[in-house]
N, C-alpha and C positions, 0 to 999 in steps of 0.2 A: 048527485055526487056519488062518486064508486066507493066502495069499503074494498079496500086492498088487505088483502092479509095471505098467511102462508098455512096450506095444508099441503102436509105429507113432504115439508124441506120444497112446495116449491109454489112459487107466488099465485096467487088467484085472486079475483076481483067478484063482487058481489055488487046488485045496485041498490043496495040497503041494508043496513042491520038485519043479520037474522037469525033466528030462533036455530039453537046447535041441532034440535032434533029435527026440525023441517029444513035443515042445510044435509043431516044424513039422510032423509026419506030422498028430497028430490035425487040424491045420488046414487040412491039404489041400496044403501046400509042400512041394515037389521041394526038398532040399536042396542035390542039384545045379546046381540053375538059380537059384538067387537068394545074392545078400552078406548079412550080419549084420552089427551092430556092436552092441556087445554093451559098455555101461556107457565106451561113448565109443569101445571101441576095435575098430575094425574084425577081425574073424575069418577066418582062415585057414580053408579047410575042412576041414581035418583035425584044426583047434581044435573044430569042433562037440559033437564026440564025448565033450569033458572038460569042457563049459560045463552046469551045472546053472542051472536059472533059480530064484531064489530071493528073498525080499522087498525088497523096493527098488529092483530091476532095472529098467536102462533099455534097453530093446531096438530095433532099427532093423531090419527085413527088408525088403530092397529086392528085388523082380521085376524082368527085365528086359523092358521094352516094345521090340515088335517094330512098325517103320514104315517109312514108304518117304516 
């Protein structure tokens, strides 16, 4: 069964529940260097760790851009 959920305002499919932080590694995200908000509510980084992503999920991962 697929896990549908939405990152970044746009729909995505998973083929299982997964762990928020090994959903950012396989995508190439420093967990360090970027915020989540995770089903409205902004995460702490030490929340990462306990956030399974699972069907419905609405996810925000914001990079921070570097300018002058």
């Amino acid at each position: 069964m697929m896990i549908k959920l939405t990152v970044n305002g746009k729909p995505r499919e998973l083929e299982r529940p997964t762990p928020l932080l090994q959903f950012l590694q396989d995508h190439g995200v420093d967990s360090k260097f970027v915020a989540v908000a995770y089903n409205g509510t902004v995460l702490q980084k030490e929340e990462f760790g306990g956030v399974t992503l699972a069907h419905g999920d609405v996810v925000e991962v914001v990079r921070p851009v570097g300018g002058g």
